[in-house]
C-alpha positions in Angstrom: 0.0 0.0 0.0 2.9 2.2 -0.1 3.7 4.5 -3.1 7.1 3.8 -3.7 7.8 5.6 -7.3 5.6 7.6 -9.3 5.3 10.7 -12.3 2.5 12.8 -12.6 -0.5 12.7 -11.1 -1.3 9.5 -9.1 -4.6 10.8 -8.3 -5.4 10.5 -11.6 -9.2 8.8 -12.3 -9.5 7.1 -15.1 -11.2 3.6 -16.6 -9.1 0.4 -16.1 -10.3 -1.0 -19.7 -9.0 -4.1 -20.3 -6.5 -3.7 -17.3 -9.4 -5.2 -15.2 -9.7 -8.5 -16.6 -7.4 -10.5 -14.5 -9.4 -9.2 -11.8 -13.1 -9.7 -13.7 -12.0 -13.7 -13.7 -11.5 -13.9 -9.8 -15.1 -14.5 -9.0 -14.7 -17.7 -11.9 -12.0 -19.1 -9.6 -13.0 -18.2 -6.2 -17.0 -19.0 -6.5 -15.8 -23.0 -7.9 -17.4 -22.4 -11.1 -13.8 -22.7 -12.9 -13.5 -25.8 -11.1 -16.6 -27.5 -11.9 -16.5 -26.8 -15.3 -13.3 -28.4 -15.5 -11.4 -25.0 -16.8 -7.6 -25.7 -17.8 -4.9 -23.3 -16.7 -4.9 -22.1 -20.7 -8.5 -21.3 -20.3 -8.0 -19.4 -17.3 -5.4 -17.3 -18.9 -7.5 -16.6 -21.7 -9.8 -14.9 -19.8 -7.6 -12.6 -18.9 -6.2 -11.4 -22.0 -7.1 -9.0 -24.6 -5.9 -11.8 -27.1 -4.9 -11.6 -31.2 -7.9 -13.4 -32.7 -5.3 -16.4 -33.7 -6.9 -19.9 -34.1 -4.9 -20.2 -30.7 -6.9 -18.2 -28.8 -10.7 -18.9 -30.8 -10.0 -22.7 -30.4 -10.1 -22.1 -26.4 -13.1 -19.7 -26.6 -14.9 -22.2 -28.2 -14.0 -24.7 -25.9 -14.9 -22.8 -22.9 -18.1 -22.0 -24.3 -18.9 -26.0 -25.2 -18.1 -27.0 -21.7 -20.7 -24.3 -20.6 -23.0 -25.6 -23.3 -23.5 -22.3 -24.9 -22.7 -21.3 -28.4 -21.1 -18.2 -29.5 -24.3 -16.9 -30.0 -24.1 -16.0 -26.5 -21.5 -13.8 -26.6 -22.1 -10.4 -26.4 -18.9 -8.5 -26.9 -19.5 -7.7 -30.6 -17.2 -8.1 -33.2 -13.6 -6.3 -34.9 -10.9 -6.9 -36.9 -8.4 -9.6 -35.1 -5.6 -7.6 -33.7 -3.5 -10.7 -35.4 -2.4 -8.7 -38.7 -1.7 -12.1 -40.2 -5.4 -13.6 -39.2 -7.0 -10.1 -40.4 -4.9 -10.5 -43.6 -6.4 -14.0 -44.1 -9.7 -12.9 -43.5 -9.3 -10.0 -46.3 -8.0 -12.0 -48.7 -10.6 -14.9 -48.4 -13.7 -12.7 -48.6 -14.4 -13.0 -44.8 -15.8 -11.2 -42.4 -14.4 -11.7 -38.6 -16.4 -13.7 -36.3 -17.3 -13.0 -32.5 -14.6 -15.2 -31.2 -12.2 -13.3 -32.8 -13.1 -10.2 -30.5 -10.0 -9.5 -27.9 -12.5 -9.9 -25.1 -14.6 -13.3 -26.1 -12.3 -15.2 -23.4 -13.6 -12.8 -20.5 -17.2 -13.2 -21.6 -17.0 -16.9 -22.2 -15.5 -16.6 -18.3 -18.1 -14.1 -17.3 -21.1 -16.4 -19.1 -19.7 -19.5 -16.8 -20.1 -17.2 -14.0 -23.4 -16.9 -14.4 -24.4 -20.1 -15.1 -22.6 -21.4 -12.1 -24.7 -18.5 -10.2 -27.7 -19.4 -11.4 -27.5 -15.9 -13.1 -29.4 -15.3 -16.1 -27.1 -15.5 -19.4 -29.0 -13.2 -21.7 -27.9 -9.8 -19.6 -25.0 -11.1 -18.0 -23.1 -7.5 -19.1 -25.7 -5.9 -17.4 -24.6 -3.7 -13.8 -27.1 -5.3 -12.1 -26.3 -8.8 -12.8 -24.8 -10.8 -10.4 -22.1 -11.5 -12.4 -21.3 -7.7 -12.6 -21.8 -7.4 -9.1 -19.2 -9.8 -7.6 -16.7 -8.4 -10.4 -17.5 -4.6 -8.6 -16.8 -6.0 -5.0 -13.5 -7.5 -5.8 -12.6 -4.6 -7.9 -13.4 -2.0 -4.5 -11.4 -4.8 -2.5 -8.4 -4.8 -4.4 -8.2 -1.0 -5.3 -9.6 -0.3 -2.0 -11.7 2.3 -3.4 -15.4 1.8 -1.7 -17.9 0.5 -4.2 -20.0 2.8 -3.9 -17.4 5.7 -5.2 -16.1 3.3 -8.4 -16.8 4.9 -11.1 -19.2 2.7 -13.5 -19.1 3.2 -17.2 -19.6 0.7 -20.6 -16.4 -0.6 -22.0 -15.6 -0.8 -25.4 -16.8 -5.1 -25.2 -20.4 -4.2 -23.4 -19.7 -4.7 -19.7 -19.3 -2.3 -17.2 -15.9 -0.7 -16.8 -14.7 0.8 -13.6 -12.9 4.2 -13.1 -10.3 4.6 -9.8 -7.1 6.5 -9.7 -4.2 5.3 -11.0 -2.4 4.8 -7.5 -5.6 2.5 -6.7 -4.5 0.4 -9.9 -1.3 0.1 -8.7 -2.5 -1.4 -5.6 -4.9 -3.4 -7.2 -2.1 -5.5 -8.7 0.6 -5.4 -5.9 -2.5 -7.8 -4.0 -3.5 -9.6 -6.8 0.3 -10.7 -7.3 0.8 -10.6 -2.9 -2.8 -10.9 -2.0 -3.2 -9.9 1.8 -3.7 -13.1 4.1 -7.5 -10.9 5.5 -8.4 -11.8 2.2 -10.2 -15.0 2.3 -8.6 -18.1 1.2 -10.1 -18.9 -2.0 -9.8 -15.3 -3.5 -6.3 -16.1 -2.8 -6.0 -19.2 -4.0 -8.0 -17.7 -7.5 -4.9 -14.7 -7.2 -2.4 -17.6 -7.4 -3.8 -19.5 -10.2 -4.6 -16.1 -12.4 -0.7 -15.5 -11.8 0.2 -18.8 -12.9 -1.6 -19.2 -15.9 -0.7 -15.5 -17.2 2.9 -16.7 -16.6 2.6 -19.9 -18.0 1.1 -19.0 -21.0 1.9 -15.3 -22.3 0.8 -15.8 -25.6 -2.6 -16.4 -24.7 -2.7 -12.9 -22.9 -1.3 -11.0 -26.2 -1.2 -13.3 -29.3 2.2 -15.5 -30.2 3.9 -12.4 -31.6 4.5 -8.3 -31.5 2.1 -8.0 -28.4 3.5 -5.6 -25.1 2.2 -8.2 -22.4 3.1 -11.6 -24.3 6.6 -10.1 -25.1 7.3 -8.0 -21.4 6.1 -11.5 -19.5 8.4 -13.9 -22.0 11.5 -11.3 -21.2 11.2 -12.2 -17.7 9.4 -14.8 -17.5 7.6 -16.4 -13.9 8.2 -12.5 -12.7 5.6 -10.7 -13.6 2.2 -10.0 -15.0 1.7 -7.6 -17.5 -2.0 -6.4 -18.6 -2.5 -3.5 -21.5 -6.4 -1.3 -21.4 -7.7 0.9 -24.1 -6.9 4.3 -24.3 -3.3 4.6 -22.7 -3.6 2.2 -19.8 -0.9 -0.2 -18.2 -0.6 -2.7 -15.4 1.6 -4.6 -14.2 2.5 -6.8 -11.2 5.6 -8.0 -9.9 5.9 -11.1 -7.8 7.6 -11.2 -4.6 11.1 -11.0 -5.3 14.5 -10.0 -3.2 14.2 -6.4 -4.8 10.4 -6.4 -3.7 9.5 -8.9 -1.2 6.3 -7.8 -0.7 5.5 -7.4 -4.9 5.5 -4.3 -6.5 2.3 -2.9 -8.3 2.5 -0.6 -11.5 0.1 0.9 -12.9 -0.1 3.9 -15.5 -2.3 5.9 -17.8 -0.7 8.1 -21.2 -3.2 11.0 -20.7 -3.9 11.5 -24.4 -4.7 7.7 -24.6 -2.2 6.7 -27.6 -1.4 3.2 -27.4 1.0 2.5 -29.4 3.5 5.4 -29.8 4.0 6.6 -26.1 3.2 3.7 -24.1 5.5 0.8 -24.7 8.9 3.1 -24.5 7.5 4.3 -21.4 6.3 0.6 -19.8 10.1 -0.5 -20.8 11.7 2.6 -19.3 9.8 2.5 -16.2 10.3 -1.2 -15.9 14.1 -0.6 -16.2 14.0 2.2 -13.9 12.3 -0.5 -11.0 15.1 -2.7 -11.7 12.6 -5.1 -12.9 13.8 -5.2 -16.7 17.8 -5.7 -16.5 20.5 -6.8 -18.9 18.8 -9.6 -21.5 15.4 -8.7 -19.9 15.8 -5.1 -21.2 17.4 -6.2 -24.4 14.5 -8.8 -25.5 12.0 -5.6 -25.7 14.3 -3.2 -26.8 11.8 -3.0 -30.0 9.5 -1.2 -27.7 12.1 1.0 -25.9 12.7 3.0 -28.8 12.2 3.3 -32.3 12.1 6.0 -35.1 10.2 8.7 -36.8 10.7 8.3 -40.6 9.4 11.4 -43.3 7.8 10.4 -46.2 10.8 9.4 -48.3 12.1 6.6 -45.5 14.5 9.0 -44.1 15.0 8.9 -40.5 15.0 12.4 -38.8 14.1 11.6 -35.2 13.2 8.7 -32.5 10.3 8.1 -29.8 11.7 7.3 -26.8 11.1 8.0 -22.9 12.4 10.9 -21.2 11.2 10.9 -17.5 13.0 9.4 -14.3 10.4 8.3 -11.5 10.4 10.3 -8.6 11.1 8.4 -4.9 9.3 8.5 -1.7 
């Protein structure tokens, strides 16, 4: 619960995105419904990833849907272009048009879907606020942030469900107890923090996609270290797990205010990963792609480079 580093404005409110899902699949683990419907470590991490749309990830979907004997049909996170250029390529080339599995977020609705069934929920409004399914999501998401649940901020996220706004310092925290979770909390939402960690470790490429994703490629760099989550619109998580540097886990957590994605926020994940002495020597060289890289005119000429300039300020 102590701020350790920071830049900016820790204060700051804004919506996890797709940050939350690790947290979303707690209630699958913790209210047994992962365990009676026999969910596999790969499934688990799939729910909380914001996955490419490869056959990798659509196979599991659609196996997590047919042990919950629902069809996609179900599914009500819409549908986009696979972030998997390759798979959207295909897709082009053959005349088709992406499917609902495809959509980052089908492996946290499949999840969310199971939830409800295990519940006794209904399935046809399971995005709704006032589901039970959304419902034990916001109570572990006040417990973990430690942000009251009556003062989250509730909005729609881009897949349907409701999205919760805290500061960023409450993200932070948020992670440092989902990779360290207090021993007040009880023992199977412990239990579900260990498994989440285990499967996002185990199997980075179900969190991202197999190649040129932030989380698959920070968690393979140092692998069984840490969890790393992307959200929309400029947001990053990460948690570190108990280590000699941190024995108690360090949580990061940040927010690029003008929301890019792509162009601001992996230099600065890298550099303040490096700057926590988490990312060292071949750990920093494996995602040295994201550190830096450079601004080309219109003729291929390179006449400048993106790259962090900040050093984190101590407590």
């Amino acid at each position: 619960g102590n701020v350790v580093s920071y830049f900016g404005v820790p204060e700051t409110v804004t919506y996890l995105r797709s940050s939350a899902k690790p947290l979303q699949a707690i209630p699958l683990l913790a209210s047994g419904a992962a365990e009676r419907f026999g969910f596999t470590d790969q499934e688990v991490a799939l729910a909380c990833g914001s996955h490419s749309g490869e056959p990798i990830h659509t196979e599991i979907v659609a196996e997590m849907l047919r042990k919950i004997e629902l069809g996609p049909e179900a599914l009500k996170c819409g549908i986009h272009e696979p972030y998997s250029l390759e798979v959207a390529r295909k897709l082009r080339e053959a005349g088709e048009q992406p499917n609902v599995l495809q959509n980052n977020c089908s492996g946290k609705h499949a999840a969310m879907l199971a939830l409800a069934k295990h519940l006794g929920a209904p399935t046809e409004n399971y995005d709704s606020p006032q589901n039970p399914v959304q419902l034990a999501v916001g109570r572990i998401v006040s417990q973990f942030s430690g942000v009251p649940q009556e003062d989250l901020a509730v909005g729609v996220d881009g897949c349907g469900v409701p999205v919760f706004g805290i500061t960023v310092k409450a993200m932070a925290l948020a992670y440092v107890r989902l990779v360290s979770p207090p021993l007040a909390f009880e023992k199977p939402i412990r239990d579900a923090c260990a498994r989440i960690v285990k499967a996002m470790t185990s199997f980075p490429e179900l969190i991202g996609g197999t190649s040129d994703r932030l989380d698959t490629e920070i968690m393979r760099a140092a692998p069984s270290r840490l969890i790393s989550k992307v959200g929309a619109e400029g947001v990053y998580t990460a948690g570190v797990l108990p280590c000699n540097e941190w024995p108690r886990g360090l949580g990061l957590a940040l927010k690029i205010e003008d929301g890019d994605d792509h162009r601001a926020r992996p230099p600065v994940v890298v550099e303040s990963l490096r700057q926590l002495g988490v990312l060292r020597d071949d750990s920093l060289e494996a995602v040295s792609r994201y550190a830096f890289f450079p601004v080309r005119n219109r003729r291929g000429d390179v006449v400048g480079e993106i790259r962090a300039s900040f050093s984190l300020d101590s407590l």
